[in-house]
N, C-alpha and C positions, 0 to 999 in steps of 0.2 A: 207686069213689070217691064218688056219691051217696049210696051207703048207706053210707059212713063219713062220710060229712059228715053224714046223716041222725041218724045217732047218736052225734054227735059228744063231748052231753053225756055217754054213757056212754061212749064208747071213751076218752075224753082222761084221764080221771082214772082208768080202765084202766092205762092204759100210762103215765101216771105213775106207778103205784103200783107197776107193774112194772120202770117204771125203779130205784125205790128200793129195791127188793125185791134187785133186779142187783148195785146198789151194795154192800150189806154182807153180800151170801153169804157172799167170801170173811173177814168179822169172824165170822159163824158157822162155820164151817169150824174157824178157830180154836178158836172158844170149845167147839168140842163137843171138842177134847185135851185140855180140860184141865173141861170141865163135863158136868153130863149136859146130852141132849140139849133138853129140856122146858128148862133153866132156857138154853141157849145161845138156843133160839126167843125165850123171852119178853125176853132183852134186846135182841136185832137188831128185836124190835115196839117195846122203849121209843125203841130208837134212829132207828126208821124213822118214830115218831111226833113224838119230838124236831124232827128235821129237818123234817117237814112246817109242827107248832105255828111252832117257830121262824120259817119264813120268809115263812106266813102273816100271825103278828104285827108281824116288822120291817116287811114292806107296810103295815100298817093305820097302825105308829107313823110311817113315813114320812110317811102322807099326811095325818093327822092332824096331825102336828105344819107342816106346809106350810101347813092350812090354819087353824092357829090362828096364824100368824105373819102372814099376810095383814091382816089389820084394822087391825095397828099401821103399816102404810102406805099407809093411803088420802089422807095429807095430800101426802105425796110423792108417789102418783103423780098428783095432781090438780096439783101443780108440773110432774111431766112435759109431763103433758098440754096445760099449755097453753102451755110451751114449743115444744113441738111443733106444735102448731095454730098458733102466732105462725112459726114458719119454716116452713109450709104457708101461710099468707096472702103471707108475704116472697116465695116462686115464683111466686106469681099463681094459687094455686088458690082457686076461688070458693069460695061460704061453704056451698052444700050440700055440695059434697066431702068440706069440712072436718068438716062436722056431722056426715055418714056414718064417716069416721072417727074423731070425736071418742067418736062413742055406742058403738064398740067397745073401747074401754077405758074398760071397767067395771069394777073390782075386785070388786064383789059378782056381778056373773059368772063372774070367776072361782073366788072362791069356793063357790059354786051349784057351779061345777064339780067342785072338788075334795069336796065334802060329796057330790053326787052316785058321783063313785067309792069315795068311803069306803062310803058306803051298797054298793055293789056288792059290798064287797069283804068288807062283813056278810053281806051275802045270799048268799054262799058257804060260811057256814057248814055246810048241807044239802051239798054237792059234798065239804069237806073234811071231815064224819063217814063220805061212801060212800069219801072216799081212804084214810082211819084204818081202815075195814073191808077192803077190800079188804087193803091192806099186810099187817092181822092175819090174814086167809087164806091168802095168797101165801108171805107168811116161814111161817106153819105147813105147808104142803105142799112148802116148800123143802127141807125135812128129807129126804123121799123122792124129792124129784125127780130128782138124778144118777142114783140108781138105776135110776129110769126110763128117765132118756133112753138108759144105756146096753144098757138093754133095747131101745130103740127104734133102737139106731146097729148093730143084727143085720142088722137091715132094711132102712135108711135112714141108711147112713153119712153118705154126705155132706149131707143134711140137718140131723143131730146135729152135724157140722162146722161148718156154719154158722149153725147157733144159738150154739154155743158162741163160734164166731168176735165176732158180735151181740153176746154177751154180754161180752168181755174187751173190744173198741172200744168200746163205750157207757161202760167203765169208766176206759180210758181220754181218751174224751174230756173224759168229767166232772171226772176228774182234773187235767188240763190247764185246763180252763175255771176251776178253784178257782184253782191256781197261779197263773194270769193276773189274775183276778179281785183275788186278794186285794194283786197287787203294781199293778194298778190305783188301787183301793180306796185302800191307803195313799200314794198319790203324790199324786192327788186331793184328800184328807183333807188333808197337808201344803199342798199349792198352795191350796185354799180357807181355810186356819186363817192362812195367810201374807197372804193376800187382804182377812182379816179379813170373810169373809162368813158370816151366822149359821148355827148347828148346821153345822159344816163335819165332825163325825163320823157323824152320821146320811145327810148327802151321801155320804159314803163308805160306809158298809154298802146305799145304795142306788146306787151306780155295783157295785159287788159281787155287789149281786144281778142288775140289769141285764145283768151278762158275759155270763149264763148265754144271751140272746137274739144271736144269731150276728151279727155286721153291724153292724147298727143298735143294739143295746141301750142305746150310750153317749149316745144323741142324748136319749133317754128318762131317762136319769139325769141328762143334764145340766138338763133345761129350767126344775126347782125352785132349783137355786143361780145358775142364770143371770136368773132372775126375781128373787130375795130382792137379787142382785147391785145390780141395774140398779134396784131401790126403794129400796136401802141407799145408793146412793153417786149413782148413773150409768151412762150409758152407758158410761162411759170403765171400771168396775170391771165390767160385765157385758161387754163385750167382751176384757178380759183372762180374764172365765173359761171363755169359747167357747172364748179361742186355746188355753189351756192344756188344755182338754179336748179340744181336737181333734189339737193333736200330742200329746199321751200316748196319747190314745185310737187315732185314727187308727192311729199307728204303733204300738202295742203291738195292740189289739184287731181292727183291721181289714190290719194286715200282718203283722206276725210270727204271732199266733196264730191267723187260718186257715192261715199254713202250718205250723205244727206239729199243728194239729188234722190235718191233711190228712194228714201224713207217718205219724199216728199212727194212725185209723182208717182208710184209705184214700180219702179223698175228696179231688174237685179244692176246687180254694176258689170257683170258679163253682157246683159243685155244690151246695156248702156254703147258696150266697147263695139260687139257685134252692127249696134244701129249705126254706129259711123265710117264702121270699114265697109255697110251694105249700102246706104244712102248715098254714101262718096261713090260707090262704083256705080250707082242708078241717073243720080242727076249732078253729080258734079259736088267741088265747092261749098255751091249754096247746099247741099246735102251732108257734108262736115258738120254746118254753122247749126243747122236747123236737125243735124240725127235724133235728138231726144223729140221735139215736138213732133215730128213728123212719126215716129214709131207707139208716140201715142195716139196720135188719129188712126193709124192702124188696129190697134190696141181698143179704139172707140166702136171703131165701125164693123171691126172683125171677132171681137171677145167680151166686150161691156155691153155691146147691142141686142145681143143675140143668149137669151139666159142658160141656153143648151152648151154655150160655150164660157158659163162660168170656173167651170174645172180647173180652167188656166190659170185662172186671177195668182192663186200662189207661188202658181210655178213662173209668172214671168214677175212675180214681185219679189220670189226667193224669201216670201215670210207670209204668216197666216194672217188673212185678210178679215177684218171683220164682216160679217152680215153677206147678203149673198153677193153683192153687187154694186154699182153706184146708189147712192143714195138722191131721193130726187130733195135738192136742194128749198128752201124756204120760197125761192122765186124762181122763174124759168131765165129772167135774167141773168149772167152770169159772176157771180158775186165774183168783189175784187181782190181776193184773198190771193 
């Protein structure tokens, strides 16, 4: 785990590009029925690039546009402000108290803030030409790779088992995460447009994206429309978009779909939690977005692989498992379920 954290910068966008690569075997699989093969590759690369640019740039517009909306309320939060400091004097807190906490809201801090993550999120550029590379490697050796592994499942059955396994949960999880996401997203979108709080569509393609971080994601989407909320009106309009984001979210994001992520790759929803406070402290970030798949490739190579270490199977899926193990699938390809 040192020398995965060591090279963090390179393994994360690794196995991101691996993850995406997962995702649309099965659209290549397709398209080689009905195309040749050279031209099915070079679309699953426009489509693996797509999805990278795409949600690269929603990030940049997101925080971009957060932080060009900030300036047109510095007159409001200085009304805040000193509302606040007047019922902080009314309790009897002294006047340095007050000062210490007056000098924390700064609106050109927070915006230093958010220009500071834009900048980050520029200087990513170098990380997202090695993902665009990699993805164009991985989908061109995708071509031959069933054939491989079914070369290698001669040998190493139930390791080919549970790659394959790896590879149909990681597809379903992602699957599920959109699902969620996107009936998140639009509920969101409505309660903020209803709310009358600004850009309440771009709030919703970033609760959207957010999904993708197991747990916590929603607290991270929320904290832009709950700021815009509370300069725009009040406390009284930024505390109704807490509530509303926390029972949508809560209950959609943090109950119902860890347990259907759970049901569907096998994991408890403890585990679920555990794999994003562990992957975030190993490689960063990209180990938030990516905890569930990456804890199933552990899960393949460390418990599915090895039949002495079937024991686990229940205890890290917190429910009784049928049959002893992965099952090996109808083809060594990895169906598109």
């Amino acid at each position: 785990m040192a020398g995965v954290h060591a090279a963090r910068g390179i393994l994360g966008p690794l196995f991101l590009a691996l993850v995406l690569t997962i995702l649309v075997h099965p659209v290549r699989e397709r398209l080689q029925r009905r195309v040749p093969g050279w031209c099915a590759s070079v679309l699953c690369i426009l489509l693996v690039s797509g999805i990278i640019v795409g949600l690269a740039l929603s990030v940049v517009l997101a925080v971009a546009r957060f932080g060009s909306l900030l300036p047109a309320y510095a007159d409001d939060l200085a009304d805040l402000v000193d509302d606040a400091t007047a019922w902080l004097h009314h309790l009897g807190i002294d006047d340095d108290q007050v000062g210490h906490v007056r000098s924390g809201f700064d609106l050109s801090g927070l915006a230093d803030l958010v220009t500071a993550a834009l900048t980050g999120v520029f200087g990513a550029a170098s990380s997202l030409a090695f993902i665009l590379a990699l993805c164009l490697f991985l989908t061109v050796d995708g071509r031959t790779f069933p054939a491989q592994l079914g070369a290698v499942a001669q040998h190493r059955p139930q390791l080919v088992n549970a790659l394959v396994e790896f590879a149909v949960g990681t597809r379903r999880y992602l699957w599920v995460s959109t699902v969620f996401g996107l009936v998140v997203a639009i509920l969101d979108t409505i309660a903020l447009y209803l709310l009358d709080v600004p850009a309440p569509l771009l709030w919703g393609l970033l609760a959207f994206l957010t999904n993708y971080i197991p747990n916590i994601g929603f607290v991270i989407g929320l904290i832009p429309p709950a700021i815009l909320a509370l300069l725009e009106t009040g406390p009284g309009l930024m505390l109704a978009v807490v509530v509303i984001y926390s029972v949508l979210n809560l209950v959609i994001q943090s109950t119902i779909q860890p347990k259907v992520v759970g049901d569907a790759v096998g994991l408890s929803t403890t585990l679920t939690f555990l794999s994003l406070v562990f992957w975030s402290w190993i490689i960063g970030p990209v180990g938030a977005i990516l905890a569930v798949p990456l804890t199933l490739l552990a899960r393949a190579l460390l418990v599915d692989a090895d039949p002495s270490n079937r024991w686990l199977v229940p205890l890290i899926a917190n429910r009784e498992v049928a049959g002893d193990g992965p099952r090996a699938p109808s083809s060594l390809s990895p169906p598109g379920s």
